[in-house]
C-alpha positions as CSV (number, residue, x, y, z in Angstrom):
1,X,17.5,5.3,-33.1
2,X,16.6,2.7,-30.1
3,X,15.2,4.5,-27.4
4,X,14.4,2.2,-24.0
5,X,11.4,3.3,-22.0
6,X,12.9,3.6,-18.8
7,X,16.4,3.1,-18.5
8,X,18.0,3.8,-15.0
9,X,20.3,6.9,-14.3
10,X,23.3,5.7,-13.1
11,X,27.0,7.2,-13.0
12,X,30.6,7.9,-11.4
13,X,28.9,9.3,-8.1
14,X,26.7,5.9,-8.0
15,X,29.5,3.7,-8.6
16,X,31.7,5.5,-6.1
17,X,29.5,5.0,-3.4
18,X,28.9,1.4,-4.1
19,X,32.5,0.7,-4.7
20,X,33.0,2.5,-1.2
21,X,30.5,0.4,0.4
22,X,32.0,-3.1,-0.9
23,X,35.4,-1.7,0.6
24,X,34.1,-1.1,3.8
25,X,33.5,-4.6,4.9
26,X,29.7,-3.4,5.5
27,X,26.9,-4.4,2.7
28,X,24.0,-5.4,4.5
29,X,21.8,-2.8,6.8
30,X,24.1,-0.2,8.3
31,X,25.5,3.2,8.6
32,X,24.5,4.2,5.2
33,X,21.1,3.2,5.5
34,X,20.8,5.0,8.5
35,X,22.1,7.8,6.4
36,X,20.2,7.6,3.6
37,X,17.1,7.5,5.9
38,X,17.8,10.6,7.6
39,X,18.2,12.4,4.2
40,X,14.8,11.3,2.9
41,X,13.1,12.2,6.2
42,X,14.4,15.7,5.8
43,X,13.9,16.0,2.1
44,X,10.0,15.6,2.9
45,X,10.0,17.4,5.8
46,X,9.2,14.4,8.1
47,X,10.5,13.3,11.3
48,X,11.4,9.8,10.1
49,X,11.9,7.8,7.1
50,X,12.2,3.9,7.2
51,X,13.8,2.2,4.2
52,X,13.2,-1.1,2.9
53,X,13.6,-3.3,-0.1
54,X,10.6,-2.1,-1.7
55,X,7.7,0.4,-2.0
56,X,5.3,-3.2,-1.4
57,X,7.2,-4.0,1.7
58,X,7.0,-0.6,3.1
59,X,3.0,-0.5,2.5
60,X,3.2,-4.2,3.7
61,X,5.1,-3.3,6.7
62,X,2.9,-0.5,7.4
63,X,-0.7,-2.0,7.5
64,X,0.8,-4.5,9.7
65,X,2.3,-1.7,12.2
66,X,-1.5,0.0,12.2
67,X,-2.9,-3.4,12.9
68,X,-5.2,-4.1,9.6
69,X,-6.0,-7.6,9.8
70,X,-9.2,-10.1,8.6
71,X,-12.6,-8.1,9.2
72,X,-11.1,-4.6,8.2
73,X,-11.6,-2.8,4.9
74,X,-8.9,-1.2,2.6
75,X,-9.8,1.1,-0.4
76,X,-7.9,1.8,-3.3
77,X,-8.0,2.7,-6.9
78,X,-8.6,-0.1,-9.5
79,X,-6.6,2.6,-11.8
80,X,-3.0,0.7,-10.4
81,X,-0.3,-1.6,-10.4
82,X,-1.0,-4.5,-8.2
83,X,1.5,-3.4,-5.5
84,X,-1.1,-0.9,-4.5
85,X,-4.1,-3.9,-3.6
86,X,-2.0,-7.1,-2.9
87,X,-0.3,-5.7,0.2
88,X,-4.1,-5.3,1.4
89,X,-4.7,-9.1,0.4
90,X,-1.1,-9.9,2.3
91,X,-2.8,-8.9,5.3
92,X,-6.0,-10.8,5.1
93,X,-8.1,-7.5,5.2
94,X,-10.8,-7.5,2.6
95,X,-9.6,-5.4,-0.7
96,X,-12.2,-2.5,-1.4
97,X,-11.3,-1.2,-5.6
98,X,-13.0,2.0,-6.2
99,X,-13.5,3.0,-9.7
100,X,-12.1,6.2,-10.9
101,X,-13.7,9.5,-11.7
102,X,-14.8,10.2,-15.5
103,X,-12.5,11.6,-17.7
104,X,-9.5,11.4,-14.8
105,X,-6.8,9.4,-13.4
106,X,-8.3,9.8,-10.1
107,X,-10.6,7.6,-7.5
108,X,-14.3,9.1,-7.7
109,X,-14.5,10.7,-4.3
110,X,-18.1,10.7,-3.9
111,X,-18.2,6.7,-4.3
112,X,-15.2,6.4,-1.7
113,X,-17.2,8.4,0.8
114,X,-20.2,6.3,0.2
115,X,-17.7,3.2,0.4
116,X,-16.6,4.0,3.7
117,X,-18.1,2.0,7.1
118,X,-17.6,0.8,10.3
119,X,-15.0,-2.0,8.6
120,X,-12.9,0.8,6.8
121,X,-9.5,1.1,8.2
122,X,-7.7,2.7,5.4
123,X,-7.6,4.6,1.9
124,X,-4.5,3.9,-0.6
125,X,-4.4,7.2,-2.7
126,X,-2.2,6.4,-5.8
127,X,0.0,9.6,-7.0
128,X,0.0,8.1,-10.8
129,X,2.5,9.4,-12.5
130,X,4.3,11.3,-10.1
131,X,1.0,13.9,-9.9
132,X,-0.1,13.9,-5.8
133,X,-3.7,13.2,-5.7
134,X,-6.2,15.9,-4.5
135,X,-5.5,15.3,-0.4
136,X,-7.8,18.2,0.4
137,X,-10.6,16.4,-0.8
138,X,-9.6,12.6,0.4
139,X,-8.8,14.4,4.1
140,X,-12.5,16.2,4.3
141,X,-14.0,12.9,3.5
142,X,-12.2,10.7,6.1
143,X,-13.0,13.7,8.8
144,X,-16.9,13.6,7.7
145,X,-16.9,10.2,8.4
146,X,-15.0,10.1,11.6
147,X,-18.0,9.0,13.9
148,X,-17.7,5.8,11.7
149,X,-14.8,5.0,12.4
150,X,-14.2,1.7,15.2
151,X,-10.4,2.3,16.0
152,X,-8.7,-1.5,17.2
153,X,-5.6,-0.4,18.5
154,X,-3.7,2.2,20.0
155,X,-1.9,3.9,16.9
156,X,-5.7,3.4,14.9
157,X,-7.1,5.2,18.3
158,X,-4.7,8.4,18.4
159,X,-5.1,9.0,14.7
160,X,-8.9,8.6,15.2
161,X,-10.3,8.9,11.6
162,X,-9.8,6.2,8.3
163,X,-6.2,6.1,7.9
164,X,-4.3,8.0,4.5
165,X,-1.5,5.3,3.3
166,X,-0.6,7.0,0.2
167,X,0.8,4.9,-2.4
168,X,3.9,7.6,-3.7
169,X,5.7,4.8,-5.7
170,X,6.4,7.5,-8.2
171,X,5.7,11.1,-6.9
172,X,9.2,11.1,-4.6
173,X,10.1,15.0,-5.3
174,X,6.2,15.8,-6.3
175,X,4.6,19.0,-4.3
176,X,1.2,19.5,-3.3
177,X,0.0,22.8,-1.8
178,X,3.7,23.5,-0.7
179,X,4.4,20.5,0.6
180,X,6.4,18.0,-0.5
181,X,4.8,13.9,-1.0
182,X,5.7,12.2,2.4
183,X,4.6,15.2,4.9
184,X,1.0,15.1,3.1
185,X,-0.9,11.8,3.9
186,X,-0.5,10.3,7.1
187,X,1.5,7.5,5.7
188,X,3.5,7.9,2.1
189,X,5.5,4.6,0.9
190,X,7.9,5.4,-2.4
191,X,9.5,3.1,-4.5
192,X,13.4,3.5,-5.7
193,X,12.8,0.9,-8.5
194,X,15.2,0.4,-10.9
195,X,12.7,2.2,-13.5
196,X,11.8,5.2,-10.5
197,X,13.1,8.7,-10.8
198,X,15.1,7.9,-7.7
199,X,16.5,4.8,-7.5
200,X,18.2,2.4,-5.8
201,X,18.1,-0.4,-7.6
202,X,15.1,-2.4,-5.7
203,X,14.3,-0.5,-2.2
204,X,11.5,2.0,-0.7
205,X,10.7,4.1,1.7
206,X,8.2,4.8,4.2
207,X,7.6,8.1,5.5
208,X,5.1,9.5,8.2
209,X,3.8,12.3,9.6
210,X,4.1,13.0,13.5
211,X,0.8,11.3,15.4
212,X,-0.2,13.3,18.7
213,X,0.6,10.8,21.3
214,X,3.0,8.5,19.4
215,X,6.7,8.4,19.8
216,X,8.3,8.5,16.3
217,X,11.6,6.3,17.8
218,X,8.5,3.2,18.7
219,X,7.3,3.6,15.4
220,X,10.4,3.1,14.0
221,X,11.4,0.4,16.2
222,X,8.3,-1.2,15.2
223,X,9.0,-1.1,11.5
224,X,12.9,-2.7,12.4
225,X,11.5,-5.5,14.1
226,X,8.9,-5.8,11.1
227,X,11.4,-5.9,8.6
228,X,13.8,-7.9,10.4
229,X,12.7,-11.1,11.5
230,X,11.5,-9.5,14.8
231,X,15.2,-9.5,16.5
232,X,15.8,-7.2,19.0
233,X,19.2,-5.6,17.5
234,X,20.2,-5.1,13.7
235,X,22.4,-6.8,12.4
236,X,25.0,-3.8,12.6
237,X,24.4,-3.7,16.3
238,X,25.0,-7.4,16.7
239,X,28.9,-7.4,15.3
240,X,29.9,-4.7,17.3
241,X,31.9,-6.3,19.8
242,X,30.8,-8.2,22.9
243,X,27.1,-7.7,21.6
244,X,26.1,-10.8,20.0
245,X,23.0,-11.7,22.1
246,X,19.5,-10.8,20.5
247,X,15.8,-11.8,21.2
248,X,13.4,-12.4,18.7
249,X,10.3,-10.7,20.0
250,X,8.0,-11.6,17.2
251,X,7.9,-13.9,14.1
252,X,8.5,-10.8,11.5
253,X,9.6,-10.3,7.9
254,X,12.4,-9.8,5.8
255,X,12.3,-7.0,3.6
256,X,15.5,-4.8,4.8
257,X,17.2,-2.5,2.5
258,X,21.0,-3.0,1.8
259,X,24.0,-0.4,2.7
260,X,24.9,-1.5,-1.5
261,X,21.6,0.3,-2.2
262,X,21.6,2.7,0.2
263,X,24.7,4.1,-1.2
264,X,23.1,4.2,-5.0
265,X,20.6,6.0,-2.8
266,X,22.8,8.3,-1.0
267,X,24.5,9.6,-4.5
268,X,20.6,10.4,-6.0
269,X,19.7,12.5,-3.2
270,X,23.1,14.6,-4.1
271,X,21.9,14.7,-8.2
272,X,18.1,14.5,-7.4
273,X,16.8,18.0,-7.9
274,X,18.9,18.2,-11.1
275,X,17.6,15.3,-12.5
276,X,14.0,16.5,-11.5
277,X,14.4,19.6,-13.2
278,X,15.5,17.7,-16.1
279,X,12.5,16.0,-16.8
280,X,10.5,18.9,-16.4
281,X,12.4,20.4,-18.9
282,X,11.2,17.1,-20.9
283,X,8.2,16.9,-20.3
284,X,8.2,20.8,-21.4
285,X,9.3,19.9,-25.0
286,X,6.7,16.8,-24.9
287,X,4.3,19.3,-24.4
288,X,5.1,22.2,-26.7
289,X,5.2,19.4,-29.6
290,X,2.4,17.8,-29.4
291,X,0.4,20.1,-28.1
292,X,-1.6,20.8,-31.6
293,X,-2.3,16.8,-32.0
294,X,-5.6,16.7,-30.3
295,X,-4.5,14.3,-27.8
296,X,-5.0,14.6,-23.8
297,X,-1.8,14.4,-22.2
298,X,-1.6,14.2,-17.8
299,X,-0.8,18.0,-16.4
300,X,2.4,18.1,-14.4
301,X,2.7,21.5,-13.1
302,X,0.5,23.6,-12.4
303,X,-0.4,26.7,-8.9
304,X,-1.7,23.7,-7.1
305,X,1.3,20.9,-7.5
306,X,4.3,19.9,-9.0
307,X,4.7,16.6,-10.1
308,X,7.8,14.4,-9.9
309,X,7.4,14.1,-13.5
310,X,7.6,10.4,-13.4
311,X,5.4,9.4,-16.8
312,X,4.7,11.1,-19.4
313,X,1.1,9.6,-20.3
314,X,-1.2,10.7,-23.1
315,X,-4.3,9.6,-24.3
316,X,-5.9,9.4,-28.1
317,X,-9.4,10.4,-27.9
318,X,-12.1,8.2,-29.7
319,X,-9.7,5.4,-30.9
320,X,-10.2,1.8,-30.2
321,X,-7.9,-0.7,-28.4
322,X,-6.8,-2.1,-31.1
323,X,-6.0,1.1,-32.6
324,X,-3.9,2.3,-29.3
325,X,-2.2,-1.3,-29.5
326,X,-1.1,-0.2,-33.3
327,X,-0.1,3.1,-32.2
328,X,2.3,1.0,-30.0
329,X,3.7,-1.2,-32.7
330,X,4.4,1.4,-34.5
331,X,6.8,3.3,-32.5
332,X,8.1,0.3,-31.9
333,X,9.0,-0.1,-35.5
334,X,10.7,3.4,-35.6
335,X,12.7,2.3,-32.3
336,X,10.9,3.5,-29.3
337,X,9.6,1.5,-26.2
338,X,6.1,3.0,-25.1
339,X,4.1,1.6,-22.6
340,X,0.7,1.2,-21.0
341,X,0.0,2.7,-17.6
342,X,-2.3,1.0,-16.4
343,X,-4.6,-1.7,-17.2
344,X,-6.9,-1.5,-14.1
345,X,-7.0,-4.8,-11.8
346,X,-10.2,-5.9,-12.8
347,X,-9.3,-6.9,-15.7
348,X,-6.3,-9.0,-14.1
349,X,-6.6,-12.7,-13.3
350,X,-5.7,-12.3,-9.9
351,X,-8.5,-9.9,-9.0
352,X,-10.8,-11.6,-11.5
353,X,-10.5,-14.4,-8.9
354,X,-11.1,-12.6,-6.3
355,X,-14.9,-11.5,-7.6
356,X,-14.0,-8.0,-9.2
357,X,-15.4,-7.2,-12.8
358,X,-14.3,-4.7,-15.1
359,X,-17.7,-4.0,-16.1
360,X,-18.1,-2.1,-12.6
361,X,-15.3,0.0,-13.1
362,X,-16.4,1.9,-16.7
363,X,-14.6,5.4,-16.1
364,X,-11.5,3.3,-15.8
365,X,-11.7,1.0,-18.7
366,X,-12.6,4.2,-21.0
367,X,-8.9,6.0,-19.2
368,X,-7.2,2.4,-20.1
369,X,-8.1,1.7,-23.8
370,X,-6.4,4.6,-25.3
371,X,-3.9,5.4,-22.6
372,X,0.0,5.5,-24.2
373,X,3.0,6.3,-22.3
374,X,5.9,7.7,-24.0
375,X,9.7,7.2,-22.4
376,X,10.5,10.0,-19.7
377,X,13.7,9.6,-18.6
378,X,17.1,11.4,-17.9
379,X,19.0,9.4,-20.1
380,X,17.4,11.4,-23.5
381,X,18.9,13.5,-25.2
382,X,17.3,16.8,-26.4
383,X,17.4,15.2,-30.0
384,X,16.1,11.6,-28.8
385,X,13.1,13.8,-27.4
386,X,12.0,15.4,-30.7
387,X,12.5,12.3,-32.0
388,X,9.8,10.7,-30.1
389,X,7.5,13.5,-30.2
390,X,7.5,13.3,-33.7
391,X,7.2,9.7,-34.6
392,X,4.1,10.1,-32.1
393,X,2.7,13.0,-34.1
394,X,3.5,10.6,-37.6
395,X,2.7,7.1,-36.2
396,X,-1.0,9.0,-34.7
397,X,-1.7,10.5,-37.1
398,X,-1.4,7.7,-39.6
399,X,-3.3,5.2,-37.6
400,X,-6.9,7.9,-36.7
């Protein structure tokens, strides 16, 4: 067998859509955008949605609409992919990595609250995996430390406390408390990746929850003129006819999502719980196979969430690196991409430049070096899955 990592899910209903939008004359930003934005807004029960070419851009987009700038602080985990930290170095705010607790995926919330001052402007809580963080806990810290907190603007003022900008690049679907990721941190910014649960090819969304004294329709405004090059109509609104004058009110970005992937978009949303409840159904067999193998594998479901089931990762206790790099090959041998999620940012060049040390960050070298992913997707079959699980079981056990 050859069994891809993370292939994307993509059939009749996606193709029609695409095929409809190519017809239409209309492939850039338009009516099915706007569509496809209304449907994720009401999916997590949020007033409005914004979507852009990317999970980055909508993070991006979104420290830029709160006003983070040089002099400000940003906190996230160095447990990551890079999306999560660069957008802070984008905006010239200084990039705050906080290690993560022992023996979890998580930021160590004590050190976060000690990490936050009069500089801190903002907390990126990463859902890894699809599994929301604990928001209980990161919302008690930020009101603790609300008499810290120096607003600069008028959207930093109303909120009145470090702002949540959760990074929910892959818990689209995930549930925490009864409430679905988006209507939980004050900001959420998904990614529809090719490799996401929900894609669209390349695109994101950015989601928020009402602010007391904010109009939702400026905040939105404020993201179009972000993501469009500051003009003062889309480009929709600009061929209707007799409305070609614009204004550019500010020199802006260009990170707009296409109606082409809109309209992969708009066919997900119509298959999206069935493909959710597919890979719990995956994850389910994962489970039940290797669950006498001694190995820690990430919890999915439980009374307080439900993930989006987005990786299936799993962790060998006590082996070496070299050991989990072997364990690698050989799957590889027997046909099976695994994959690594992730090796923390430290230990990146980028962020090795930028004065950060893996040495600080102990709890998430030790979740790194033995950390294995196994392909969770909705293109395998119930015989590719056992297939998986037990090359895992053969190829772990042969190699500890």
């Amino acid at each position: 067998m050859k069994i891809p990592f993370s292939p994307p899910d993509i059939g009749g209903a996606e193709l029609g859509q695409v095929a409809e939008t190519m017809e239409s004359g209309w492939i850039t930003t338009g009516p099915k955008t706007k569509e496809l934005e209304r449907e994720i807004a009401e999916y997590c029960q949020a007033d409005r949605a914004v979507c852009l070419n990317s999970q980055t851009a909508c993070a991006e987009m979104t420290l830029r609409l709160l006003g983070i700038s040089a002099g400000d602080e940003v906190i996230t985990s160095a447990y990551t992919y890079t999306a999560s930290a660069s957008v802070v170095c984008h905006v010239g705010a200084k990039l705050v990595l906080m290690d993560t607790q022992k023996d979890s995926y998580e930021m160590d919330y004590e050190k976060l609250a000690d990490a936050i001052n009069e500089n801190t402007k903002v907390i990126i809580p990463v859902d890894l995996g699809g599994v929301p963080c604990d928001y209980d806990t990161l919302f008690s810290i930020v009101e603790n430390k609300k008499s810290l907190f120096r607003p600069a603007n008028k959207l930093q003022e109303a909120i009145g406390r470090v702002i949540i900008m959760a990074d929910t690049a892959h818990s689209f679907g995930a549930v925490w408390n009864g409430k679905p990721a988006g209507s939980i941190a004050d900001f959420s910014n998904f990614s529809f990746h090719a490799v996401k649960n929900f894609t669209t090819a390349e695109g994101g969304a950015a989601v928020w929850k009402t602010i007391k004294g904010i109009d939702n329709e400026e905040l939105y405004r404020k993201y179009q003129l972000l993501s469009l090059h500051g003009q003062s109509k889309d480009a929709f609104a600009k061929t209707q006819c007799g409305a070609w004058e614009y204004d550019i009110l500010e020199p802006s970005y260009k990170c707009n999502m296409t109606d082409i992937s809109a309209g992969i978009g708009l066919a997900q949303m119509e298959r999206y719980q069935g493909i959710l409840a597919r890979r719990k159904e995956l994850i389910g067999k994962y489970d039940t196979a290797l669950g006498g193998l001694g190995i820690e594998i990430l919890e999915h479901y439980n009374e307080r969430y439900q993930s989006s089931g987005h990786l299936y990762m799993t962790r060998v206790p006590g082996i070496t690196l070299s050991q989990r790099d072997g364990i690698i090959r050989g799957m590889a041998e027997a046909g099976i991409a695994c994959n690594v999620h992730y090796k923390p940012l430290p230990m990146m060049t980028a962020y090795k430049k930028l004065g950060f040390d893996i040495a600080d960050y102990p709890n998430a070298y030790k979740r790194f070096e033995n950390e294995v992913t196994l392909p969770l997707h909705t293109k395998l079959t119930d015989g590719e899955a056992e297939y998986v699980a037990e090359e895992f079981c053969r190829v772990v056990r042969s190699l500890i």
